[in-house]
N, C-alpha and C positions, 0 to 999 in steps of 0.2 A: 260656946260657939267661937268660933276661929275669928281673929280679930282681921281687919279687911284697910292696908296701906296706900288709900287714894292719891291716884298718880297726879302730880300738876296737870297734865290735859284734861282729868276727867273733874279737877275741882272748875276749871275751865269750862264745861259742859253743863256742870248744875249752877253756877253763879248766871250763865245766860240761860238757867232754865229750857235746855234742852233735854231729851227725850230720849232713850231712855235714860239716861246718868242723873236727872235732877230725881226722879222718883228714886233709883236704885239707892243715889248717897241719901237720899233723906229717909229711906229706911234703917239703911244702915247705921245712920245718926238716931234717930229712934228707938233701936238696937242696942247702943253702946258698939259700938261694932269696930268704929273707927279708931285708928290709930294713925300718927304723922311723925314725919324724922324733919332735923333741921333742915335739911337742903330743897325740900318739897315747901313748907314755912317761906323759906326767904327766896325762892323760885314768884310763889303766888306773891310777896311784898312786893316784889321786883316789879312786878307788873298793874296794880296796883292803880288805877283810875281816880282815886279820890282819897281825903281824907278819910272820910266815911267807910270806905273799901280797906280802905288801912288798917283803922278802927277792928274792925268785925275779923280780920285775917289776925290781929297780933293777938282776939281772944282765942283763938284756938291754942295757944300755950295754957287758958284756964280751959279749957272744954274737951280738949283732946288727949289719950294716954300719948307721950310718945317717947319711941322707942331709944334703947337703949345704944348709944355710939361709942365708937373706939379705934383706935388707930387699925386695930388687927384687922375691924370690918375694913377699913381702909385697904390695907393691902391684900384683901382677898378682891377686894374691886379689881384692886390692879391687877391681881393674876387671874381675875377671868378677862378682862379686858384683852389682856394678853394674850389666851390664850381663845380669843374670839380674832383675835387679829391672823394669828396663827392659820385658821380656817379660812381667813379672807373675807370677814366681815368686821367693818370698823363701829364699833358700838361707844357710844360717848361715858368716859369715867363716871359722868355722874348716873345715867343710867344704870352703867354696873354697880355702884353705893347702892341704887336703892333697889338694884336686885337681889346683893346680898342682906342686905339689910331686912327685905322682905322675908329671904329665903331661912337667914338664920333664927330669925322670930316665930318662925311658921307661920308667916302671915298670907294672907292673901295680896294681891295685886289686882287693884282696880286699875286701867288704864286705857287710854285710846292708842298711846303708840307702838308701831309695829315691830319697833328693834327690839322690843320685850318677848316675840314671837323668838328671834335668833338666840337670846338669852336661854329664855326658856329650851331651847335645846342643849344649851352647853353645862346647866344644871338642874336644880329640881326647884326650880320656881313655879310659883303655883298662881296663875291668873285668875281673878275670880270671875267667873260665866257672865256675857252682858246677853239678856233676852229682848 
């Protein structure tokens, strides 16, 4: 099975045990399913309520596969960025990381947010279905 790269909104949506995304990620944690990159990691630290919240976000370095980084993904961020700008839609660098980062892995993308939709057109990223 296709491994599934949850976006910081949607780790947002199961830690407040909302609906659908707490069921979805905890299948998918049940699964083995998931996978995370650094910048999604230190996105959820960043934010980050307690010790305790701390705690349980830094074990996802033991619990999580995650994916593999490199400058190269770096600069394909930039030239899609780039060339989303081009089209007249401003899409945030770090969003383009972890759309290629997604894209290159064959991963899926869990996420709430919508600029993943404009993305999603300018390559072949692959959102995974929320029911």
């Amino acid at each position: 099975m296709d491994k599934v790269l949850v976006d910081t909104s949607a780790w947002i949506e199961f830690f407040k045990k909302r609906e659908p995304y707490h069921s979805i990620i905890r299948d998918l944690i049940d699964n083995n399913r998931i996978c995370c990159i650094g910048i999604i990691l230190a996105e959820l630290i960043q934010g980050a309520k307690s010790d305790k919240e701390l705690a349980v976000l830094k074990d996802f370095l033991h619990v999580f596969d995650f994916l593999y980084e490199d400058v190269t993904l770096w600069e394909k961020a930039g030239t899609l960025s780039y060339t989303l700008h081009k089209k007249g839609k401003t899409i945030g660098l770090a969003d383009c990381f972890i759309a290629v980062i997604a894209n290159t892995n064959k991963s899926y993308l869990l996420t709430l947010d919508k600029d993943f939709e404009n993305i999603k057109g300018a390559s072949a990223l692959k959102l995974y279905p929320v029911k």
